[in-house]
C-alpha positions in Angstrom: 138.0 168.7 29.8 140.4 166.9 32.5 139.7 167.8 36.0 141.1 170.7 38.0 144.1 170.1 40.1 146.5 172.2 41.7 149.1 171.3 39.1 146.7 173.1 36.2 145.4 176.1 37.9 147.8 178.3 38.7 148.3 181.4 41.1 151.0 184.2 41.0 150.7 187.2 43.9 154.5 189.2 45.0 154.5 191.3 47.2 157.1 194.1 46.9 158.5 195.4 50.0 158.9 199.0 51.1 161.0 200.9 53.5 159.2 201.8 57.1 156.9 204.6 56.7 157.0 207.5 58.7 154.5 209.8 59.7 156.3 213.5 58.8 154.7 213.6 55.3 152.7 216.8 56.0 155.8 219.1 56.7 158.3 216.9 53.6 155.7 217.3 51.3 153.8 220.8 51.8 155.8 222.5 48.6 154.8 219.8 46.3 151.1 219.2 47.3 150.1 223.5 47.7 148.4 225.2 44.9 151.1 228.1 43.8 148.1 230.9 43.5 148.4 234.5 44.6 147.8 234.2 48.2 148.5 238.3 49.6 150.1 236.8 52.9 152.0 233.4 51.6 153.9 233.6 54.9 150.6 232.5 56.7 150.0 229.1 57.2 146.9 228.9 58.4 146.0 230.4 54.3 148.6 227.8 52.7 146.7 224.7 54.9 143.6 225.9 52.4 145.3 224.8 49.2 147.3 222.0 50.4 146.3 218.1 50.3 148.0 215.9 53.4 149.8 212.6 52.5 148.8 210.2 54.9 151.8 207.5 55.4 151.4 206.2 59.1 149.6 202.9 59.0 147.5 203.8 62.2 146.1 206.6 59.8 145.7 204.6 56.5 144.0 201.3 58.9 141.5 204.5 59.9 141.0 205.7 56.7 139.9 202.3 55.8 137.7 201.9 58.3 136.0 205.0 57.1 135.9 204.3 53.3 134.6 201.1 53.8 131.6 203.1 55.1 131.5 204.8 51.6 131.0 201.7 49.7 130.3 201.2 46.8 131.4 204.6 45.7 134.7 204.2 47.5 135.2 201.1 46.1 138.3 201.7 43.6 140.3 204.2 46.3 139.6 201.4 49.5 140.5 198.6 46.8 143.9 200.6 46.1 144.6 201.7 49.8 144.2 197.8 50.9 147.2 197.3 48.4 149.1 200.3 50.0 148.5 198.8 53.4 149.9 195.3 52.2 153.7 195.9 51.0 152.4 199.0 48.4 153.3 197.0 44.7 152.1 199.1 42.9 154.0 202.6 45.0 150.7 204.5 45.2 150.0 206.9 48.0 146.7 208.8 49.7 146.3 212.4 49.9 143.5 214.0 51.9 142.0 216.9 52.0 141.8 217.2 55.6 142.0 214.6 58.5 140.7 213.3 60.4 137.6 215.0 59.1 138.7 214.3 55.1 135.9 215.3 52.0 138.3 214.1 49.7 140.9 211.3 48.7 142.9 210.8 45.9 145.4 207.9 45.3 147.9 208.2 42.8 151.4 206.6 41.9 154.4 208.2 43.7 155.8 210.5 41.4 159.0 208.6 41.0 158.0 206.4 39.3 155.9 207.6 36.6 159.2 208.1 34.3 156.9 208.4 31.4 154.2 211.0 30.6 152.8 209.6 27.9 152.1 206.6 29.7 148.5 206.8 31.0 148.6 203.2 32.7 152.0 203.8 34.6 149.7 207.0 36.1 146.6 206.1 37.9 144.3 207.6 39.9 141.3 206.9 41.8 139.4 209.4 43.7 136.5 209.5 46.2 135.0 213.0 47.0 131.7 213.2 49.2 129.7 215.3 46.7 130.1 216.2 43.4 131.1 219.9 45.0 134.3 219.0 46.9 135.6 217.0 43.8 135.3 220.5 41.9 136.7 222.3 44.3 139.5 219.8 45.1 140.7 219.5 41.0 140.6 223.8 41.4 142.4 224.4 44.2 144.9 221.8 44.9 147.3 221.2 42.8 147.6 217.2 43.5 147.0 215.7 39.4 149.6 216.9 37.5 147.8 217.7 34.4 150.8 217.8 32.2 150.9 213.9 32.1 148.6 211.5 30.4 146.7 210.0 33.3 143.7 207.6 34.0 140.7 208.0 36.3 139.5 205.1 37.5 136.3 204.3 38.9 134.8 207.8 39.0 130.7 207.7 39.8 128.1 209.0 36.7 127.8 212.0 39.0 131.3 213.3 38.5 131.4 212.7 34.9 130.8 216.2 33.8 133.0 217.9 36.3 136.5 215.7 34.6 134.7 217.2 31.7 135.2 220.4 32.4 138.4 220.1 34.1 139.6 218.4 30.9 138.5 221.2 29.0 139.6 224.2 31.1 143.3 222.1 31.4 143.6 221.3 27.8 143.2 217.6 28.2 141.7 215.1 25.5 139.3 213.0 28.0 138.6 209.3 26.4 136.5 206.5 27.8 139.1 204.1 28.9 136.5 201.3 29.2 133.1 201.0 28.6 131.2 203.2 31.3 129.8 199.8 34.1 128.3 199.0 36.7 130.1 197.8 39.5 129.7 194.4 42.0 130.8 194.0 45.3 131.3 190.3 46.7 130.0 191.4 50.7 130.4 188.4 52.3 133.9 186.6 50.4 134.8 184.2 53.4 131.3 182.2 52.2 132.8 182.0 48.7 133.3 177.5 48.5 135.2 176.1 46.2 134.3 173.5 44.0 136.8 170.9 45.1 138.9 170.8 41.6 142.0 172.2 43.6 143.2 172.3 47.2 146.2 174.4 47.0 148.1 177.4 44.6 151.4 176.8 42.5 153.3 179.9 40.7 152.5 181.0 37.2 154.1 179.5 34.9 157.7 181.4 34.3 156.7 181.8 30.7 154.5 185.1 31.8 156.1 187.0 28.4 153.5 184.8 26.7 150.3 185.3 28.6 151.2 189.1 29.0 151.6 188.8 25.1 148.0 187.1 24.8 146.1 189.0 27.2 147.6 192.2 25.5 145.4 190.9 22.2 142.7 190.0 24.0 141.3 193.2 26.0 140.3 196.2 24.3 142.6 198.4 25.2 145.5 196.4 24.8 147.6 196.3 21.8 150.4 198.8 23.1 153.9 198.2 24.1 152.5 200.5 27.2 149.4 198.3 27.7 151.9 194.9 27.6 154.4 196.8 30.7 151.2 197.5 32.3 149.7 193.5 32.0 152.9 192.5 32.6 152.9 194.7 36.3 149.6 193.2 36.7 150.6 189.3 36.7 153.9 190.1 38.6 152.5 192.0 41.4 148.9 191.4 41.8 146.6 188.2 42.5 146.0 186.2 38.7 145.3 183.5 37.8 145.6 181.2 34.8 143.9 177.7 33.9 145.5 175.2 31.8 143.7 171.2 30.9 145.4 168.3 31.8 147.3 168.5 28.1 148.8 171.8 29.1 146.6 174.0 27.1 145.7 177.2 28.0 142.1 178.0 28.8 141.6 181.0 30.2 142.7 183.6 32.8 141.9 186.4 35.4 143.3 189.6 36.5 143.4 192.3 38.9 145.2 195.2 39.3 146.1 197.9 41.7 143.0 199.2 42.8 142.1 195.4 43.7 139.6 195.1 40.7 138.8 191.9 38.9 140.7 193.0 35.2 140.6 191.2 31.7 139.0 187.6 32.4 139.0 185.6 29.6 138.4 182.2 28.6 139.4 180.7 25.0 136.5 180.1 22.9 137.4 175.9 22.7 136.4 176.6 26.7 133.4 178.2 27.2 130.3 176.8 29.2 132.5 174.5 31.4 132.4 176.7 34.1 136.1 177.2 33.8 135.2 180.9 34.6 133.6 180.1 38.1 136.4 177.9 39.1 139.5 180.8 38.3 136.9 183.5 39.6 136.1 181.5 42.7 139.6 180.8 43.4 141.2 184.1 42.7 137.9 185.7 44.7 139.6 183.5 48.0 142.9 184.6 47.5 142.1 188.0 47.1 140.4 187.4 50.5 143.6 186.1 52.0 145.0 189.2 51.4 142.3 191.6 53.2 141.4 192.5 49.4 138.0 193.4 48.4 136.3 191.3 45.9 134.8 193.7 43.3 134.5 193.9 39.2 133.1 196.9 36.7 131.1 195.5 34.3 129.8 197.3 31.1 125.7 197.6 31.6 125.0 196.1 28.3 126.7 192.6 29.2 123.9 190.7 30.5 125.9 187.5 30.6 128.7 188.8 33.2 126.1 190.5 35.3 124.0 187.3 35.8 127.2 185.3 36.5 128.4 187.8 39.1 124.9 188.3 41.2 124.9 184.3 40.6 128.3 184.4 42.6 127.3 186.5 45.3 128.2 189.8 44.2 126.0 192.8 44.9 124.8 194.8 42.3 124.7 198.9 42.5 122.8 200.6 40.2 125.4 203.8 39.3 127.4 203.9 36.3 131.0 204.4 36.6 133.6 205.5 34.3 137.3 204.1 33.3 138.9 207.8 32.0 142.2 208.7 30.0 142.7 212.1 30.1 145.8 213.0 27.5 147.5 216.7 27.1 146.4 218.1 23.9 149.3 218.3 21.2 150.1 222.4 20.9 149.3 223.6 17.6 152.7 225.5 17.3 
């Protein structure tokens, strides 16, 4: 294997820039975010505040939140990973509801509604959501009306704890819920501005401009993939996010490294002709620093049963937590008329 330069591993992060947010999202977006139940006095607002989530869009408010989630760690992890994005140019257009603020029990992130111009698209309608206790995640999915369970949607990052509760929301909304990914553990990189490099590279290029091929690759490669939906998605992933591809001094590909909007480490992969090299460590290590750069956290979900990755992340630096956390789908159920 030739040695790592910057001319063969490669780096591709955009950035895709938003209008000035403002802060009047309560008032603009009361009618969308209120549960429509039979309240007697509706004209009493101090009832509707009861069933109505608040959009945070001011970036003194979101730089709070932050600050607050980061307290919450590791089960935060997934909505502080996507809020850092939100905070940095907002590729993916997510946004943060709370429950309350300043004194919040519960956050959800989710794409802006705009742009989910598909329902049947589960990965173009994301959520991650951090509740306090297992009680104010319940009683956020019943009274406010901020998932649209019509659509197919994903749940990402959602503790062993909270499990049975999207069960039974599933259930009483006639959703089909699916294990997106195998249910993991998840590991936290603390301390990311210790992270050295190995020397094999001093500096990041752009991907290669051929990125219909490695969406195409990686699409065969994960478990989920194999979807025109699950290629847009990858596709969104390497355009907008940190990644990182490695290639030898002949120009063959070797492997690769994702993340996505939440800031997770996603579909790393290295070619069989490539393993034990340590090609791994080098894209992990380098996407780890970039990801850094960025105010990113440096986290991955890996399945409990894969021995191998969990060595090689605590062997990185990452901490290990001991929950299991689940990757969900949840999809409308076909009516039988």
């Amino acid at each position: 294997m030739g040695i790592l330069t910057e001319h063969n591993i490669s780096l591709y992060s955009s950035r895709v820039t938003e209008p000035p947010s403002t802060d009047l999202s309560f008032i603009r977006h009361t009618l969308e975010l209120h549960l429509l139940s039979p309240v007697t006095h509706q004209s009493d607002f101090s009832v509707l505040l009861r069933f109505t989530m608040i959009l945070l869009e001011s970036m003194k408010k979101l730089s709070a939140l932050a600050h607050l989630l980061q307290r919450e760690l590791p089960h935060s992890i997934t909505v502080y990973g996507g809020l850092q994005h939100i905070r940095n140019n907002n590729p993916f257009n997510m946004e943060v509801c709370v429950d309350s603020w300043p004194d919040f029990r519960t956050v959800v992130l989710r794409r802006q509604r705009q742009f989910v111009t598909d329902d049947s698209d589960a990965f173009s309608n994301p959520y991650a959501i951090f509740a306090k206790d297992p009680a104010e995640l319940k009683r956020m999915l019943q009274e406010f009306k901020v998932i649209d369970w019509k659509q197919s949607l994903l749940v990402n990052g959602v503790p062993g704890s909270s499990f049975d509760i999207l069960q039974e929301v599933a259930d009483a909304k006639n959703l089909t819920l699916e294990h997106f990914m195998i249910p993991s553990k998840v590991f936290i990189h603390h301390n990311p501005e210790s992270i050295r490099d190995d020397g094999r590279f001093h500096k990041s290029s752009k991907l290669s401009s051929d990125t219909m091929f490695l969406a195409e690759l990686i699409n065969k490669h994960i478990s989920y993939g194999g979807s025109e939906q699950s290629l847009n998605y990858i596709k969104k992933c390497i355009e907008r996010f940190p990644s990182v591809c490695m290639s030898d001094d002949e120009g063959r590909l070797m492997g690769w490294s994702l993340t996505d909007e939440l800031s997770a480490f996603r579909m790393g992969y290295i070619l069989p002709e490539f393993r034990n090299k340590g090609c791994m460590r080098t894209i992990v290590t380098f996407l780890a620093k970039e990801m850094h750069r960025w105010g990113l956290p440096v986290y991955n979900f890996i399945a409990e049963e894969n021995t191998i990755s969990a060595l090689f992340s605590k062997s990185f630096g990452m901490t290990e937590y001991p929950d299991i956390y689940y990757y969900l789908r949840m999809t409308p159920k076909k009516s039988s008329l």
